[in-house]
N, CA, C, O and CB atoms as a CASP TS submission, in Angstrom:
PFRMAT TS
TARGET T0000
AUTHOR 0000-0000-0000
METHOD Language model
MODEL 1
PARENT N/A
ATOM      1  N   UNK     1      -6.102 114.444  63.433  1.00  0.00           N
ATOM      2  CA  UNK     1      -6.813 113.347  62.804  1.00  0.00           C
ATOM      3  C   UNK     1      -8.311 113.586  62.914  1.00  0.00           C
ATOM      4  O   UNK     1      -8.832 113.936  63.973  1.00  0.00           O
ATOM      5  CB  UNK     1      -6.424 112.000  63.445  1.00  0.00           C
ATOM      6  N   UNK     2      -9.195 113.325  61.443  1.00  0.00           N
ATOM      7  CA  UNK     2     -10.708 113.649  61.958  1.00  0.00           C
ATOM      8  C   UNK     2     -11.225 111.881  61.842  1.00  0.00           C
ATOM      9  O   UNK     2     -10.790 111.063  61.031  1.00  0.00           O
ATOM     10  CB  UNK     2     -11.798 115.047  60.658  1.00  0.00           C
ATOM     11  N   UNK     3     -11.919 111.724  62.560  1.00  0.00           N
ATOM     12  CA  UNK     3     -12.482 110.270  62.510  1.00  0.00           C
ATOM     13  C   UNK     3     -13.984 110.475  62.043  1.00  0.00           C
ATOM     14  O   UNK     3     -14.650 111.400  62.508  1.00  0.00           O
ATOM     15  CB  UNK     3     -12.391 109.443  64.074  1.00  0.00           C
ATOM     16  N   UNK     4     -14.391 109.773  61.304  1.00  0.00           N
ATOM     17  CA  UNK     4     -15.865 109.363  61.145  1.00  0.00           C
ATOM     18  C   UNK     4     -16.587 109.664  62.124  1.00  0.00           C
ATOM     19  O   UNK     4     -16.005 109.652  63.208  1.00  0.00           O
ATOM     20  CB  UNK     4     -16.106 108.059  60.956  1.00  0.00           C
ATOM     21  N   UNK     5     -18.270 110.083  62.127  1.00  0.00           N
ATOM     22  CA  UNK     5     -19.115 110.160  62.808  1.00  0.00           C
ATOM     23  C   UNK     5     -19.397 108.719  63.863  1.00  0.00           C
ATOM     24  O   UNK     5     -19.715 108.553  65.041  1.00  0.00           O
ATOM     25  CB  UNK     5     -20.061 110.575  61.902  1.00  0.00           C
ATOM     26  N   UNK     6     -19.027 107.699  62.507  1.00  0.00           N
ATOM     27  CA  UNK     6     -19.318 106.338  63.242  1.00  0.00           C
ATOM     28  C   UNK     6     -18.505 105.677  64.144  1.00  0.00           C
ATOM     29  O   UNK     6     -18.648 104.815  65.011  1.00  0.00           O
ATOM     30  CB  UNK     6     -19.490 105.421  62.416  1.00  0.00           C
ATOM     31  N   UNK     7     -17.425 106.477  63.582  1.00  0.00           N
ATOM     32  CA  UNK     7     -15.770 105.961  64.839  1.00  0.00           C
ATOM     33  C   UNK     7     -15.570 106.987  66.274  1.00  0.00           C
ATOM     34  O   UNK     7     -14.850 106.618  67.202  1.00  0.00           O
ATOM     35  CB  UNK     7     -13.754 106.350  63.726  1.00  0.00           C
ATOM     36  N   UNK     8     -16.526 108.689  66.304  1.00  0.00           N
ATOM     37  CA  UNK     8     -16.863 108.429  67.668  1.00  0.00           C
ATOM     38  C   UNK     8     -17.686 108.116  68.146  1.00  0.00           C
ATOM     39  O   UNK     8     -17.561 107.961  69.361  1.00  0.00           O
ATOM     40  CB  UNK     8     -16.786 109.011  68.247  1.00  0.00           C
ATOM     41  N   UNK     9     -19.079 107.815  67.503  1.00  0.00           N
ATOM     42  CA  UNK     9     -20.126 106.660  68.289  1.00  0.00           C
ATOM     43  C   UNK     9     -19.692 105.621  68.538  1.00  0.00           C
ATOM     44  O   UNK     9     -20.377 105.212  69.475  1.00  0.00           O
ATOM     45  CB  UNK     9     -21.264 106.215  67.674  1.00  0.00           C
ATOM     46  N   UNK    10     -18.820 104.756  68.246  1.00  0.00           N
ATOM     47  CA  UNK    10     -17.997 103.659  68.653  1.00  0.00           C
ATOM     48  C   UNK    10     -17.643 103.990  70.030  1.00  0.00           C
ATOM     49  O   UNK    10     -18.000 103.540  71.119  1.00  0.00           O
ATOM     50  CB  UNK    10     -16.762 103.434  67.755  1.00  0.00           C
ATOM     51  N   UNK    11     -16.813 104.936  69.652  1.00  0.00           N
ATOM     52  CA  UNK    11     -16.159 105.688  70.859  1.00  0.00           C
ATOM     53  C   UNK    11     -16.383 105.491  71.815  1.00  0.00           C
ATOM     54  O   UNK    11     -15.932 104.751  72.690  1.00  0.00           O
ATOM     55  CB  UNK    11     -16.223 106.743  71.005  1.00  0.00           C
ATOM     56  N   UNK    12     -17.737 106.709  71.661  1.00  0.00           N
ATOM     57  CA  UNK    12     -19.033 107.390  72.957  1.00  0.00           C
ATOM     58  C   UNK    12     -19.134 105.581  73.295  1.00  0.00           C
ATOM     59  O   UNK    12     -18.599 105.146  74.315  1.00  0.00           O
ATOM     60  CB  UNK    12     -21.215 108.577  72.103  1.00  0.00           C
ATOM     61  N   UNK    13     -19.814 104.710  72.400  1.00  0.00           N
ATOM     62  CA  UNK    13     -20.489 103.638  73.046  1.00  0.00           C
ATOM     63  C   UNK    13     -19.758 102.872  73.681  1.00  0.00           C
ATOM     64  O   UNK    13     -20.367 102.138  74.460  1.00  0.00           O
ATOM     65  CB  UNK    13     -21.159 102.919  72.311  1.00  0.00           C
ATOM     66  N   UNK    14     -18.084 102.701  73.627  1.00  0.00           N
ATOM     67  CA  UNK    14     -17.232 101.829  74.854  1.00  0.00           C
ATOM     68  C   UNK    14     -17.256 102.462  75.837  1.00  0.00           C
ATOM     69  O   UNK    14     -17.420 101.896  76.918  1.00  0.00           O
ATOM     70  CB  UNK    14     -15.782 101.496  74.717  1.00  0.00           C
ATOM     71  N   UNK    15     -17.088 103.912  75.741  1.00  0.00           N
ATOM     72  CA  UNK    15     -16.507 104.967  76.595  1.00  0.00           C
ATOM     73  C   UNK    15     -17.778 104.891  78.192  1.00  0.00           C
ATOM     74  O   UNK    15     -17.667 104.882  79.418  1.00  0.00           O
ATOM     75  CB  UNK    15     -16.511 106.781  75.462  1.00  0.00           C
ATOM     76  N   UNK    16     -18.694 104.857  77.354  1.00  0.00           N
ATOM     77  CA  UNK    16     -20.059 105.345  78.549  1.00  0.00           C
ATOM     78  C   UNK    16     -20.940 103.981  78.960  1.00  0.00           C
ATOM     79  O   UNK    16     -21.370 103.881  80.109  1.00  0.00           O
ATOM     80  CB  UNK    16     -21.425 106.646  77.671  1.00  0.00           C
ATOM     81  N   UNK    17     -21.164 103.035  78.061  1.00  0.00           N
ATOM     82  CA  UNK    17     -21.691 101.400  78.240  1.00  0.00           C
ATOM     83  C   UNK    17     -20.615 101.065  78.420  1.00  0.00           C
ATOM     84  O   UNK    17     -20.224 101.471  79.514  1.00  0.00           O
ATOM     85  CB  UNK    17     -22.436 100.486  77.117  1.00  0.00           C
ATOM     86  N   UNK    18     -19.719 100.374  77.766  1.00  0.00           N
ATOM     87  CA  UNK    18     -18.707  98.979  77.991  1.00  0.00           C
ATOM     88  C   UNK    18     -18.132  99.578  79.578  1.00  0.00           C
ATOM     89  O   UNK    18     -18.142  98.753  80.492  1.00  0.00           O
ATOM     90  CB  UNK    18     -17.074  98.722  76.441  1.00  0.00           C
ATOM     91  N   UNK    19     -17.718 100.775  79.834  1.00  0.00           N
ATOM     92  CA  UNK    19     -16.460 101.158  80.837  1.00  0.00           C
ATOM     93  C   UNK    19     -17.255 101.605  82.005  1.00  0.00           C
ATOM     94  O   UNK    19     -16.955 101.232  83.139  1.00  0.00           O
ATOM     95  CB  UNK    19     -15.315 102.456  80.271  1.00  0.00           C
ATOM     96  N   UNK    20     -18.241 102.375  81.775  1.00  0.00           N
ATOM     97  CA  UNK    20     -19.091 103.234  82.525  1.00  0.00           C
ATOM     98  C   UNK    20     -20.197 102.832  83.778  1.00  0.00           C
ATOM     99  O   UNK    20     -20.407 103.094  84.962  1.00  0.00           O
ATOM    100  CB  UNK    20     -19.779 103.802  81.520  1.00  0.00           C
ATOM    101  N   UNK    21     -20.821 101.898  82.508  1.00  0.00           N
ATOM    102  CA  UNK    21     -22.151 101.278  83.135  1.00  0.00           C
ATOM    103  C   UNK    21     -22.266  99.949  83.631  1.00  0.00           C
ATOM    104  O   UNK    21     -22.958  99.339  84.446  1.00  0.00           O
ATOM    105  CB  UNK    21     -23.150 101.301  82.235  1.00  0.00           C
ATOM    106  N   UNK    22     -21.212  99.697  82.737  1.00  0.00           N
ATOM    107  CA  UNK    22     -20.816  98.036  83.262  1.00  0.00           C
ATOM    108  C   UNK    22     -20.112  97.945  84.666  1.00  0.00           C
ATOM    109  O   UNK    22     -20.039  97.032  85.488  1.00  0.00           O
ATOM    110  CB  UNK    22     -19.640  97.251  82.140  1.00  0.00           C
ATOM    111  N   UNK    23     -19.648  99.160  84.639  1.00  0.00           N
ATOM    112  CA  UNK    23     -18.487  99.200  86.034  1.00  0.00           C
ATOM    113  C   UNK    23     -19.511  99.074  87.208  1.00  0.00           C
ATOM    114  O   UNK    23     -19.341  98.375  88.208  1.00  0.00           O
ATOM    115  CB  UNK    23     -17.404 100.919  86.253  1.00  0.00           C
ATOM    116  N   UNK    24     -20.465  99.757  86.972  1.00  0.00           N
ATOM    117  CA  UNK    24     -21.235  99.582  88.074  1.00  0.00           C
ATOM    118  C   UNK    24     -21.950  98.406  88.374  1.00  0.00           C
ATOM    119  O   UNK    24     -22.027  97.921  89.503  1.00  0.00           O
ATOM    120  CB  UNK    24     -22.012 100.443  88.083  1.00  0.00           C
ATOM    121  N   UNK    25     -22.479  97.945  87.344  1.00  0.00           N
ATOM    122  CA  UNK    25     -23.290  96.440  87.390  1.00  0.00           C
ATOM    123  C   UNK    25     -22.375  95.317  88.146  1.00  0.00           C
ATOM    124  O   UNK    25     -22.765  94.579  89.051  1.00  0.00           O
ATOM    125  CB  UNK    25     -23.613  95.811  85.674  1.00  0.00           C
ATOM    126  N   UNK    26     -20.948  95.357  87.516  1.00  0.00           N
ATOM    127  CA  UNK    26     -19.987  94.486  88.088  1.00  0.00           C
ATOM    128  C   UNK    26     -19.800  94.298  89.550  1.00  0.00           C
ATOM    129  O   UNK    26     -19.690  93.261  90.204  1.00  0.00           O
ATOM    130  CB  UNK    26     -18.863  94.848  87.632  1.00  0.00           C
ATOM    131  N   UNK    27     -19.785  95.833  89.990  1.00  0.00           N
ATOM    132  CA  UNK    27     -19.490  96.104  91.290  1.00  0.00           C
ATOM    133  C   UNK    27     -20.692  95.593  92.465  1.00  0.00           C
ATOM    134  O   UNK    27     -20.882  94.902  93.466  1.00  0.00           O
ATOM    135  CB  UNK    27     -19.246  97.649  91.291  1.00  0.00           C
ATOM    136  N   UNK    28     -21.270  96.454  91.550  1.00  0.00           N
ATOM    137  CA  UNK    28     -23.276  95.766  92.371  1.00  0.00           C
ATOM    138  C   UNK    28     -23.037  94.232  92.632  1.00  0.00           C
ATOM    139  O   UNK    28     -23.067  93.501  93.622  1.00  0.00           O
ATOM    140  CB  UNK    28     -25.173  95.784  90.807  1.00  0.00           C
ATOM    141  N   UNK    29     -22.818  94.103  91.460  1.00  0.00           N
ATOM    142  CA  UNK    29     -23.023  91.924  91.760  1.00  0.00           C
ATOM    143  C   UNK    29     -21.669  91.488  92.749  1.00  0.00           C
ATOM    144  O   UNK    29     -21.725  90.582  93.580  1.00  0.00           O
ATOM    145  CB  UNK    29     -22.692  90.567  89.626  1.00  0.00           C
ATOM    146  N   UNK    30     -20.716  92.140  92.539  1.00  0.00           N
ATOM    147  CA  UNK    30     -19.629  91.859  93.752  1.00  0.00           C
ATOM    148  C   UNK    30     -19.927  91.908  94.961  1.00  0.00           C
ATOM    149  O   UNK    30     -19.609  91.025  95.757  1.00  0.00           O
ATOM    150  CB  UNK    30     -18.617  92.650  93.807  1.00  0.00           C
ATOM    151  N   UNK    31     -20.706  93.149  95.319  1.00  0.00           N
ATOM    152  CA  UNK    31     -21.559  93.129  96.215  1.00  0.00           C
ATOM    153  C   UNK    31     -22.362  91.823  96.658  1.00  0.00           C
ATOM    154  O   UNK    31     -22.289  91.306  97.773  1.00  0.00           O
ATOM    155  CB  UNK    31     -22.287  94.022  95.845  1.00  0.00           C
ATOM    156  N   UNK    32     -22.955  91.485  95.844  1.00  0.00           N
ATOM    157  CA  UNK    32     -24.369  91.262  96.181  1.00  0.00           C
ATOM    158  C   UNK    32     -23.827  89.469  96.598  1.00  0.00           C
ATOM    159  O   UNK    32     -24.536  88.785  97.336  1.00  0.00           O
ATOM    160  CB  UNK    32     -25.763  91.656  94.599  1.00  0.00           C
ATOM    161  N   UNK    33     -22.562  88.939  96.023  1.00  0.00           N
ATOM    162  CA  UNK    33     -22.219  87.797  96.157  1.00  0.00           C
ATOM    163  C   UNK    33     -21.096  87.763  96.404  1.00  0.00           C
ATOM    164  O   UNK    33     -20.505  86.713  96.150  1.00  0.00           O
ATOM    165  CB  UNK    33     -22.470  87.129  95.360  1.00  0.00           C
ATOM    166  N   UNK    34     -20.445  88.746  96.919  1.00  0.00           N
ATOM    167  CA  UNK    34     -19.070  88.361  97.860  1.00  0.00           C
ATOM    168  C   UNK    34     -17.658  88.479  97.035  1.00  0.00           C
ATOM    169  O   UNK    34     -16.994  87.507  96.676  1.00  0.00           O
ATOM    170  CB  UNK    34     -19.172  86.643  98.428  1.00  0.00           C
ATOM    171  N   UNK    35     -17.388  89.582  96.849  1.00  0.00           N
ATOM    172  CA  UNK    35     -16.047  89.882  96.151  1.00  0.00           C
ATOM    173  C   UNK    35     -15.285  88.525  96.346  1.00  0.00           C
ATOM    174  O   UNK    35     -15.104  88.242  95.161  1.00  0.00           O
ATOM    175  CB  UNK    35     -15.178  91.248  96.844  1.00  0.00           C
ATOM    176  N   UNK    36     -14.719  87.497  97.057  1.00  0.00           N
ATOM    177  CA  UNK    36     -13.817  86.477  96.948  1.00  0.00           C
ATOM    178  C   UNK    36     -14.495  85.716  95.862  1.00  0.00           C
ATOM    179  O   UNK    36     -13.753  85.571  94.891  1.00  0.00           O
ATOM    180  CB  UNK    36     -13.534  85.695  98.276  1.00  0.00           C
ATOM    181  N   UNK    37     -16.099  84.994  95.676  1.00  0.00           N
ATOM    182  CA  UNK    37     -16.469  84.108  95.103  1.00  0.00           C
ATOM    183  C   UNK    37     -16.514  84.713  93.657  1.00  0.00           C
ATOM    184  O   UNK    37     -15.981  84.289  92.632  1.00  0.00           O
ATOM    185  CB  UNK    37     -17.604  83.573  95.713  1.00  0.00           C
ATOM    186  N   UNK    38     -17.402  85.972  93.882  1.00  0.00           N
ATOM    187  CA  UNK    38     -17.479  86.212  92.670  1.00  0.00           C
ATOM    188  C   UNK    38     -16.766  87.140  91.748  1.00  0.00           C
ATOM    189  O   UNK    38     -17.243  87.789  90.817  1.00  0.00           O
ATOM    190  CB  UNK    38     -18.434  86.390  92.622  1.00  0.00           C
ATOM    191  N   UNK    39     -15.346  87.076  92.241  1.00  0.00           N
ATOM    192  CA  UNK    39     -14.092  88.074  91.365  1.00  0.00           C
ATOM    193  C   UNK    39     -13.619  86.540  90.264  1.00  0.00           C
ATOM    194  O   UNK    39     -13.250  86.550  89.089  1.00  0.00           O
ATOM    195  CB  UNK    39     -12.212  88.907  92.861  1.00  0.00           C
ATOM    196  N   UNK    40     -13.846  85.166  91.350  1.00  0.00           N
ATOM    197  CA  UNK    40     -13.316  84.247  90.674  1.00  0.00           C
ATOM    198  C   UNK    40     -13.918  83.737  88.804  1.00  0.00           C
ATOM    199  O   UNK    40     -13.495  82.809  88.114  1.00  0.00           O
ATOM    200  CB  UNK    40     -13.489  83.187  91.780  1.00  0.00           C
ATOM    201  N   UNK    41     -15.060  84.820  88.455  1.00  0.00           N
ATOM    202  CA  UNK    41     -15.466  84.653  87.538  1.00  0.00           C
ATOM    203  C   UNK    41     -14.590  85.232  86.342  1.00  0.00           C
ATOM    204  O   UNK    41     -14.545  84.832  85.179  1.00  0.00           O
ATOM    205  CB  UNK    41     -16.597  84.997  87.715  1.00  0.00           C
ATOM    206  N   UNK    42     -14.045  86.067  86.821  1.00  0.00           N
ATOM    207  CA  UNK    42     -12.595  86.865  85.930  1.00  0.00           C
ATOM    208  C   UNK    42     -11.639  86.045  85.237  1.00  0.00           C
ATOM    209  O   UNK    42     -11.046  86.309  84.191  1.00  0.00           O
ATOM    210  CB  UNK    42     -11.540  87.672  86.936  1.00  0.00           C
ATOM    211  N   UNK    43     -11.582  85.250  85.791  1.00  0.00           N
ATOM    212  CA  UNK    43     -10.868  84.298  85.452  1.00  0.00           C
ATOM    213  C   UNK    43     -11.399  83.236  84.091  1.00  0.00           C
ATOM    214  O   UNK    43     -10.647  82.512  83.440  1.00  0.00           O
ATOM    215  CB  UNK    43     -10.721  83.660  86.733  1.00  0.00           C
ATOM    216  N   UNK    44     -12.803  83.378  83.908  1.00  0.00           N
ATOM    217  CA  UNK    44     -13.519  82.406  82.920  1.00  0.00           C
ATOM    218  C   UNK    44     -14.068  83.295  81.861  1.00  0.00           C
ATOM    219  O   UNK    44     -15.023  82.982  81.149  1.00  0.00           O
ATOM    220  CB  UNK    44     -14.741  81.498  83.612  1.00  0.00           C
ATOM    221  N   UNK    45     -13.064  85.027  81.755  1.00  0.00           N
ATOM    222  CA  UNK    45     -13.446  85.511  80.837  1.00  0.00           C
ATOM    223  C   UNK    45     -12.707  85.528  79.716  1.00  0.00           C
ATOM    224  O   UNK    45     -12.853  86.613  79.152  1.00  0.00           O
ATOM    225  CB  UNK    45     -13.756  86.422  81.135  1.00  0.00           C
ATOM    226  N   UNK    46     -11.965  84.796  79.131  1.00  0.00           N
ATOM    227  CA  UNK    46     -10.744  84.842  78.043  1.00  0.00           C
ATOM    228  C   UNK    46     -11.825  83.554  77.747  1.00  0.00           C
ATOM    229  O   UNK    46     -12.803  83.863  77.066  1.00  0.00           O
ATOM    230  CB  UNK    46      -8.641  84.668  78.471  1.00  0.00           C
ATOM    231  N   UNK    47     -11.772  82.761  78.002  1.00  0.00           N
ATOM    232  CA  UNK    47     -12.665  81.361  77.603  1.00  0.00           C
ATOM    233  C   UNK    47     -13.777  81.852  76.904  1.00  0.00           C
ATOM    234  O   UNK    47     -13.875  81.960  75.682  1.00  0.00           O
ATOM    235  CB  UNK    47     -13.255  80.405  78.915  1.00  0.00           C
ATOM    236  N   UNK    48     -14.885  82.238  78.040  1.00  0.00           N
ATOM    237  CA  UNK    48     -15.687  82.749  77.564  1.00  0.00           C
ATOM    238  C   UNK    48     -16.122  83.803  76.390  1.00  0.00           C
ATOM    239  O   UNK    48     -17.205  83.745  75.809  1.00  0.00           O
ATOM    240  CB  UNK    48     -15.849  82.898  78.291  1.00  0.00           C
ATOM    241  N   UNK    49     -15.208  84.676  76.160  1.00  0.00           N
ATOM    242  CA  UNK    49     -15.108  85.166  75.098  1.00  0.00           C
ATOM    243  C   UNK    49     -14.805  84.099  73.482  1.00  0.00           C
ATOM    244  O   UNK    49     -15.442  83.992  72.434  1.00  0.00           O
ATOM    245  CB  UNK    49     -14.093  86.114  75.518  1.00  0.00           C
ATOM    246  N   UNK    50     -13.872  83.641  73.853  1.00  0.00           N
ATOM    247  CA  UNK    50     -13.547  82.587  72.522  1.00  0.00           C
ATOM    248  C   UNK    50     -14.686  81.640  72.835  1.00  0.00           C
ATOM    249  O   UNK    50     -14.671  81.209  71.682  1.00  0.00           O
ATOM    250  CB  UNK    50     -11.819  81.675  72.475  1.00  0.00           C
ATOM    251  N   UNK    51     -15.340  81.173  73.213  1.00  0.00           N
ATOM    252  CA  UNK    51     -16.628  80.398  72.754  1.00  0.00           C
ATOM    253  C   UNK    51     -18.061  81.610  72.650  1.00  0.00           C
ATOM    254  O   UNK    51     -19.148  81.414  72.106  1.00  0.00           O
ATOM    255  CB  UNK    51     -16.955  78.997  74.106  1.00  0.00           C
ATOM    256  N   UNK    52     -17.657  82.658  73.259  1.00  0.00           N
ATOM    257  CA  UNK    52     -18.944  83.661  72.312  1.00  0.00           C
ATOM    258  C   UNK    52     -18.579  84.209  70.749  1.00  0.00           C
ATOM    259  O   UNK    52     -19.324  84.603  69.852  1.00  0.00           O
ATOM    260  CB  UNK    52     -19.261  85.308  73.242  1.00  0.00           C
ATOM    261  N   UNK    53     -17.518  84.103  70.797  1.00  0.00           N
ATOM    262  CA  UNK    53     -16.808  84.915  69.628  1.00  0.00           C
ATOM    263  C   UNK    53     -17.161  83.070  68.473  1.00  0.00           C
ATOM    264  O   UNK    53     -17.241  83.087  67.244  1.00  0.00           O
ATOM    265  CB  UNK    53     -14.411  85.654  70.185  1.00  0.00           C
ATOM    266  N   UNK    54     -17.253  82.199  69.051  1.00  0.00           N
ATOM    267  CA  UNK    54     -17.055  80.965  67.835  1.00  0.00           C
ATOM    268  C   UNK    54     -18.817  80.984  67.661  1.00  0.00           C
ATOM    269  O   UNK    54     -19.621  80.841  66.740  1.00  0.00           O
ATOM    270  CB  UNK    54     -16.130  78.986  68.504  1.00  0.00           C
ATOM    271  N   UNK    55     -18.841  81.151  68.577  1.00  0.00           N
ATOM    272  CA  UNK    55     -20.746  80.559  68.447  1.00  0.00           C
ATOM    273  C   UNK    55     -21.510  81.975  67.785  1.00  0.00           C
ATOM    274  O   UNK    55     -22.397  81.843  66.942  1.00  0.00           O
ATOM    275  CB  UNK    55     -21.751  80.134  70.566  1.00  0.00           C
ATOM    276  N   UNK    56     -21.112  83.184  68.211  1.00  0.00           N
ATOM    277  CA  UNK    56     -21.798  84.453  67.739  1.00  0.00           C
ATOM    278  C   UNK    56     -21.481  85.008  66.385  1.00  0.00           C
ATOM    279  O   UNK    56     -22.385  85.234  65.580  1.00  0.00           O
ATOM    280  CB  UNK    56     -21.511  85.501  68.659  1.00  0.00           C
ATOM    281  N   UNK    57     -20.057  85.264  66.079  1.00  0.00           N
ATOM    282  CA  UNK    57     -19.446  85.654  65.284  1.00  0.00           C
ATOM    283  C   UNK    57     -19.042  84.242  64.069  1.00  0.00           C
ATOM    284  O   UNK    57     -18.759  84.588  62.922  1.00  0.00           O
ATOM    285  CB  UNK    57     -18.389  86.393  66.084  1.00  0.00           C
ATOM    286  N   UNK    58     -19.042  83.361  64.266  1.00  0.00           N
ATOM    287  CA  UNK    58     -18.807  82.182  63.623  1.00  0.00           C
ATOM    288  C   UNK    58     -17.237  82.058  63.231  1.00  0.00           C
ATOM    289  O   UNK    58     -16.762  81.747  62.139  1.00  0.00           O
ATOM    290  CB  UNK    58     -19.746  82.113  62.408  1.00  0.00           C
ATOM    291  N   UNK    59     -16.562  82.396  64.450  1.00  0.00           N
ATOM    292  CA  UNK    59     -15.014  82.355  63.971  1.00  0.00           C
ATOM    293  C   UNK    59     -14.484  81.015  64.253  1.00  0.00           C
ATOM    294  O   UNK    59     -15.205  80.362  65.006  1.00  0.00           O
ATOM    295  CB  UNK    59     -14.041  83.459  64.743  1.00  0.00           C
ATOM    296  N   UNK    60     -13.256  80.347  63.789  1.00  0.00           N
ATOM    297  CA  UNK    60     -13.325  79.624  64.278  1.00  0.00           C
ATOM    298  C   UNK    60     -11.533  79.839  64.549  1.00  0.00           C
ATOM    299  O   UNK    60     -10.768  80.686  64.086  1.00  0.00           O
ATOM    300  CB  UNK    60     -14.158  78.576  63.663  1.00  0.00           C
ATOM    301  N   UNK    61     -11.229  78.427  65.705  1.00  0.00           N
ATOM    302  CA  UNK    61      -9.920  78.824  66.394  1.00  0.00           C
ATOM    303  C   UNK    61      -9.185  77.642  66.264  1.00  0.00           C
ATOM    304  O   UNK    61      -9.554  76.598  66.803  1.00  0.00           O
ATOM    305  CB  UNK    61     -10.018  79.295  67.929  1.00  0.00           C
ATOM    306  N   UNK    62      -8.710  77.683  65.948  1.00  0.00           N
ATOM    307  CA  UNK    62      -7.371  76.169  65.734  1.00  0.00           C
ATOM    308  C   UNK    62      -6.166  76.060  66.719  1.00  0.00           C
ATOM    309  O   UNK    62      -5.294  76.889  66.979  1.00  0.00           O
ATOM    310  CB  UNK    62      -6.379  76.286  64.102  1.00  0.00           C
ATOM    311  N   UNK    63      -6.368  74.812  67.187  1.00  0.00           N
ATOM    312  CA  UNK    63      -5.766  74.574  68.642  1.00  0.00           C
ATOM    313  C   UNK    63      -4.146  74.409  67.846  1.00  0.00           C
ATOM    314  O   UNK    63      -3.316  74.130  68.711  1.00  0.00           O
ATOM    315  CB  UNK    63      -6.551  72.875  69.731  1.00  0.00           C
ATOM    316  N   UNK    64      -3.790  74.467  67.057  1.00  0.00           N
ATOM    317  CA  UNK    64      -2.425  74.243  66.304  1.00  0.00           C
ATOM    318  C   UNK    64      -1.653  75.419  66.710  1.00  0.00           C
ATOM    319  O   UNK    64      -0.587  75.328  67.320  1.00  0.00           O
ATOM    320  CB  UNK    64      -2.531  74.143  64.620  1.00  0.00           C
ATOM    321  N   UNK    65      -2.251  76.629  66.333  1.00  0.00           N
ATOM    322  CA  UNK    65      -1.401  77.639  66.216  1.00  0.00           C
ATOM    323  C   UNK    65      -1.694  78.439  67.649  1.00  0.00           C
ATOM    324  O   UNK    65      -2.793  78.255  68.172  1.00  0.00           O
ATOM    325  CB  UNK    65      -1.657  78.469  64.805  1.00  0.00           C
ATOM    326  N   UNK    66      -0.923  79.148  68.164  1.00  0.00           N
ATOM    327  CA  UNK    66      -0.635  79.430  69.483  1.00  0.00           C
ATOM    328  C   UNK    66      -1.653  80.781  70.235  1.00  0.00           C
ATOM    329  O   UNK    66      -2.128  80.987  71.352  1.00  0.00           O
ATOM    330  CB  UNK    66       0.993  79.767  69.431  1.00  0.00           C
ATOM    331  N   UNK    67      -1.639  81.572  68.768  1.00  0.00           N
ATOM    332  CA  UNK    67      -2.838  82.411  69.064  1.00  0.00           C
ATOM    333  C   UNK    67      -3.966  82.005  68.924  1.00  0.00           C
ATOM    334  O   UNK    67      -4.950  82.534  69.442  1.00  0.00           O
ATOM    335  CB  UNK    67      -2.911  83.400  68.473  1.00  0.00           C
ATOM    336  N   UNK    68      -3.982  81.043  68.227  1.00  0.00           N
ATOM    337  CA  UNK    68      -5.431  80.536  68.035  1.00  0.00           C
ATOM    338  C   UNK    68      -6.100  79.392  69.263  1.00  0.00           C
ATOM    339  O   UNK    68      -7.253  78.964  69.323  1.00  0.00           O
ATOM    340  CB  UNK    68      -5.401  79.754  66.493  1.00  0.00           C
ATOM    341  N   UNK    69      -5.104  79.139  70.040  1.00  0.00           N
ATOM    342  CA  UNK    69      -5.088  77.679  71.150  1.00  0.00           C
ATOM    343  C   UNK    69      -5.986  78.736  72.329  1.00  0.00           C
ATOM    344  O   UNK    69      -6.200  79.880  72.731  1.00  0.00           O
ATOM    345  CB  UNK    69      -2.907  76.870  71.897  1.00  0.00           C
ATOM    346  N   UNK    70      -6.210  77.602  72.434  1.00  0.00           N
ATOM    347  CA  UNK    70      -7.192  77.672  73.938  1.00  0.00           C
ATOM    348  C   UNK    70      -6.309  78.452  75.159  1.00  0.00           C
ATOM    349  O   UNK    70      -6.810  79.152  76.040  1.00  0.00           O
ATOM    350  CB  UNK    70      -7.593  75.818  74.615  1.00  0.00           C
ATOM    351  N   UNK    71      -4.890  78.157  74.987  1.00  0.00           N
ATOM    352  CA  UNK    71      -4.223  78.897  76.280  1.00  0.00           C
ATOM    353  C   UNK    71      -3.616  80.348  75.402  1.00  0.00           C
ATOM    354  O   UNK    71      -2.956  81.146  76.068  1.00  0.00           O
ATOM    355  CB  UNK    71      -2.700  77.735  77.186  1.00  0.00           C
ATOM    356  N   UNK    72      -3.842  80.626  74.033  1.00  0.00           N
ATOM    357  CA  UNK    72      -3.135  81.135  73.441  1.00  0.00           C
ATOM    358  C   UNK    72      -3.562  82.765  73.996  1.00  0.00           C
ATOM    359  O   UNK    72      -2.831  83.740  74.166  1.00  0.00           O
ATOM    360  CB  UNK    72      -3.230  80.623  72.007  1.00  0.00           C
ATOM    361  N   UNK    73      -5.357  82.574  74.231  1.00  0.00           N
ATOM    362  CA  UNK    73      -5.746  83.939  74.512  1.00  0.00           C
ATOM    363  C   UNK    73      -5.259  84.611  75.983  1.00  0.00           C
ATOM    364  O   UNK    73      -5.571  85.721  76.413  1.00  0.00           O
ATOM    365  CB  UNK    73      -7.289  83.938  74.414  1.00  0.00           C
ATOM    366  N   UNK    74      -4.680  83.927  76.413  1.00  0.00           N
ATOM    367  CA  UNK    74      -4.046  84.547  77.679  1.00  0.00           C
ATOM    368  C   UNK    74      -2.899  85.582  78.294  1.00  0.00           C
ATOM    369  O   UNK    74      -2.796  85.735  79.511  1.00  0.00           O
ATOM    370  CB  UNK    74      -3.765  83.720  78.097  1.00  0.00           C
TER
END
């Protein structure tokens, strides 16, 4: 399979930012505030995503249908 120039800069950019660099930042702040308190933020990231994704992206989510519900992203 050949992919686009732009589909492995995609790539490169999860591969080395999203996985890479973030890993470390995460870890740092675990550090810095106590792996018990602050792992509990993991937990407010499915949420958080569906209200960045409504407010950024302008999607919107309908509590009707199951993927679209508030517990649906789980």
């Amino acid at each position: 399979m050949i992919a686009a120039p732009s589909a492995w800069f995609g790539f490169a950019y999860v591969s080395i930012f999203s996985q890479f660099i973030a890993f470390f930042a995460w870890y740092h702040g675990m550090a810095m505030g106590g792996v018990a308190r602050v792992g509990q933020i993991q937990w407010l990231q499915p949420f958080l995503t569906i209200l960045a994704s409504a407010i950024l992206l302008g999607e919107t989510h309908r509590v009707d249908r199951p993927s679209h519900g508030l517990f649906g992203c789980c």
